[in-house]
N, C-alpha and C positions, 0 to 999 in steps of 0.2 A: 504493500500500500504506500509506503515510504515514497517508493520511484512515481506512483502514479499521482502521489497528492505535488510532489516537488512538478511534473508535466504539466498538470490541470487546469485551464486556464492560460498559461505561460505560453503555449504554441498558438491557441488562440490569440494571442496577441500578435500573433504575423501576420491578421487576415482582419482586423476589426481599428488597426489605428491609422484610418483614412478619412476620416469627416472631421473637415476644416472648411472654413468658409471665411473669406476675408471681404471687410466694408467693401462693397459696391464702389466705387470710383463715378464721381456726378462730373458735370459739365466744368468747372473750376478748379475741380480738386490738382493737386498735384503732391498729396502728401508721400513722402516714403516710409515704406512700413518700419516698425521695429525689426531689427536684426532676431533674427530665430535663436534661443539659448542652446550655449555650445554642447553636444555629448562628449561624456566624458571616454579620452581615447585608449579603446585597449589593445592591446596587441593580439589582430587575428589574420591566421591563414588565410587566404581568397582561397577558393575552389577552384581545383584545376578547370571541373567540368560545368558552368555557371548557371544556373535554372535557364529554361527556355522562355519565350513568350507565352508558348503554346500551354506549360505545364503550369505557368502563374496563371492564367485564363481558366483551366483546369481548377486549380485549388481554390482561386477566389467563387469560379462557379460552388463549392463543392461545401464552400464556408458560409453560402450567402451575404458574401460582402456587397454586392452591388447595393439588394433590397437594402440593406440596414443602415447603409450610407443616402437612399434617394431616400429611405423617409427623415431621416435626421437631417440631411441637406435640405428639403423641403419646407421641414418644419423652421429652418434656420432664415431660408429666403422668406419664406412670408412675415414671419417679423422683420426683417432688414426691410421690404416693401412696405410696409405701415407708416415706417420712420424716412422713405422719400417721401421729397417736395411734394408739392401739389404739383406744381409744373411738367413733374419727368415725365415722359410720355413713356405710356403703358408697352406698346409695339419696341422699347428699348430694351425695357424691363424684360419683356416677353423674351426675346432674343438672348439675353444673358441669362437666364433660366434655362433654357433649353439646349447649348454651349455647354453649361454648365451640366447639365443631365448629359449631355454626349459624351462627358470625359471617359478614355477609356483609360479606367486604376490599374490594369496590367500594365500597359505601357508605360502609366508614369512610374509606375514602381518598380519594374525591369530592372533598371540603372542601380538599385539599391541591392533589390535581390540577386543581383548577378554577384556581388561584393561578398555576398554570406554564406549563400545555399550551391551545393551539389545538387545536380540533377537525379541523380540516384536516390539523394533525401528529399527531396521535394514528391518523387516518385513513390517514396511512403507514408511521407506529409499527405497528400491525396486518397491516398489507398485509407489510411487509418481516419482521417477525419468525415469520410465516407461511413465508416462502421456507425452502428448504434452509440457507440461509447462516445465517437468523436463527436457526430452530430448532435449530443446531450450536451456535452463541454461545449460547442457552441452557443445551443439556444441559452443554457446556463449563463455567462459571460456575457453574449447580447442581449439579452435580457435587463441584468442587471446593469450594463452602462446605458441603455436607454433611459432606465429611471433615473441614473445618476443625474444624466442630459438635462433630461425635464425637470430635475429638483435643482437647476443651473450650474451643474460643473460642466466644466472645459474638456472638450473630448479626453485630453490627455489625462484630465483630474478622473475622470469619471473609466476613462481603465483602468486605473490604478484600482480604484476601488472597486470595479468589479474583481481584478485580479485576486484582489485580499479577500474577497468575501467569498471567491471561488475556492480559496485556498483553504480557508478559516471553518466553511460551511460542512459539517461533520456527514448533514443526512445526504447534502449535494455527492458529496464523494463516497458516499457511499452507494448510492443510485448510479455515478458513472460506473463504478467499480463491479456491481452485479451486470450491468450491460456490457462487460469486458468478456468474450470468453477467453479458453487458454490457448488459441494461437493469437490473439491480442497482446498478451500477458507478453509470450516469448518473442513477436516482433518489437516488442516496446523494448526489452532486454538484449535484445538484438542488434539494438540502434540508441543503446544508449551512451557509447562513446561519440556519435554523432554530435547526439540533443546535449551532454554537456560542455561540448564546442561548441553548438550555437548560442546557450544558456548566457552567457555574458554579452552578447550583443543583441539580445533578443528586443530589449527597450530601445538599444539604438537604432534599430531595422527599422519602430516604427515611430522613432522621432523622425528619420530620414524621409521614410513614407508620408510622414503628416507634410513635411516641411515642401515636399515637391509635388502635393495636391495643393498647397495656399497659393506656391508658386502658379502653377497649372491654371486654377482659378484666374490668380490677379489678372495673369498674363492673358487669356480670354477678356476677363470684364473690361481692362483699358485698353483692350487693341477694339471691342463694339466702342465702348466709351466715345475712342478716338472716333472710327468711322462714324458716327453720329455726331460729331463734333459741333457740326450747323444745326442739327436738326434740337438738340441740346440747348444753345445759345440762344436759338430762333425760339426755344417754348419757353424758355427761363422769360426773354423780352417780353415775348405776351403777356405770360402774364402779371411783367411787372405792371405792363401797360395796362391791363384790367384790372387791379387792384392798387392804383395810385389813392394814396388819401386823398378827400376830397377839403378841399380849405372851408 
């Protein structure tokens, strides 16, 4: 149980620190973001053999990261939308929503997971989080950083505590634990010279991950931003021009 309660959770963290969403960028702005806080740097081997596109598509299908990320993205943009002007036009809005839904999280995450993961482990990372056992360790872990979200922690505050409470939850690990059978038991033992190579970089995989989704974002929202540049300026004018005090 030892091995399994130290796993729990913890590999879930590969596939669930992707929902970030950074302020909207309006017709004037030009602020630059705060710099991302640095991870701290450990010393690890790259993988000869580096995950593929194909096998991160795989895994994130296989974690339900997409769903868990559009409704938490969802839920994030429509509060950002309440707090624009009156003036921004909607068909902007509309546009940077939808951009924003197209992003594809394998590809931006590629660049990180090539840096951590064998192909060979990523090819059990899918295999195992497929089983009943893995698929509980997920809903478990999304589960509980949803509510974190909604009670207003910051994606990153809110794995955390998922991860503690997946860790700390007695009957939780016990219900993964009965969903394990005994060739579960012997691949996890099998690979666990792996998982405690990846175990010190596992929070840095998904600081890297979070940091090149805000990226991802920004970089969509100000390049619509920009091409509506007129269209922006021309509604802001209006409606100064309809709403001038009157003397």
């Amino acid at each position: 149980m030892r091995l399994w309660k130290h796993l729990f959770g913890k590999l879930v963290l590969l596939s669930v620190g992707f929902v970030a969403l950074p302020g909207i960028p309006l017709a004037q702005e030009t602020k630059t973001p705060a710099p991302a806080a640095k991870t701290e740097e450990i010393p690890f081997k790259p993988p000869v053999h580096p995950v593929t596109v194909e096998q991160l598509h795989s895994f994130l299908v296989v974690c339900h990261t997409a769903a868990f990320n559009r409704q938490l993205i969802h839920e994030k943009l429509a509060m950002q939308q309440k707090q624009l002007p009156e003036w921004y036009p909607p068909e902007v809005w509309d546009e940077i929503v939808q951009a924003i839904d197209n992003i594809d999280l394998a590809e931006v995450a590629l660049p990180t997971y090539q840096k951590y993961i064998e192909q060979k482990d990523m090819d059990w990372l899918i295999k195992y989080m497929a089983t009943p056992a893995g698929q509980e360790s997920i809903r478990a872990v999304i589960e509980t950083n949803i509510r974190a979200q909604h009670a207003g922690a910051t994606p990153e505050q809110a794995t955390h505590q998922a991860l503690e409470l997946a860790q700390q939850d007695a009957g939780e690990l016990q219900r993964i634990d009965r969903l394990m059978t005994p060739a579960d038991h012997r691949e996890i033992s099998a690979h666990t010279a792996a998982l405690k190579h990846l175990q010190p970089v596992l929070e840095r995989i998904s600081a890297e991950v979070g940091k090149a989704v805000i990226d991802k974002q920004l970089e969509l929202t100000k390049a619509i931003s920009q091409q509506h540049q007129a269209d922006l300026t021309a509604a802001k004018r209006k409606y100064d021009e309809t709403h001038k005090s009157k003397p």
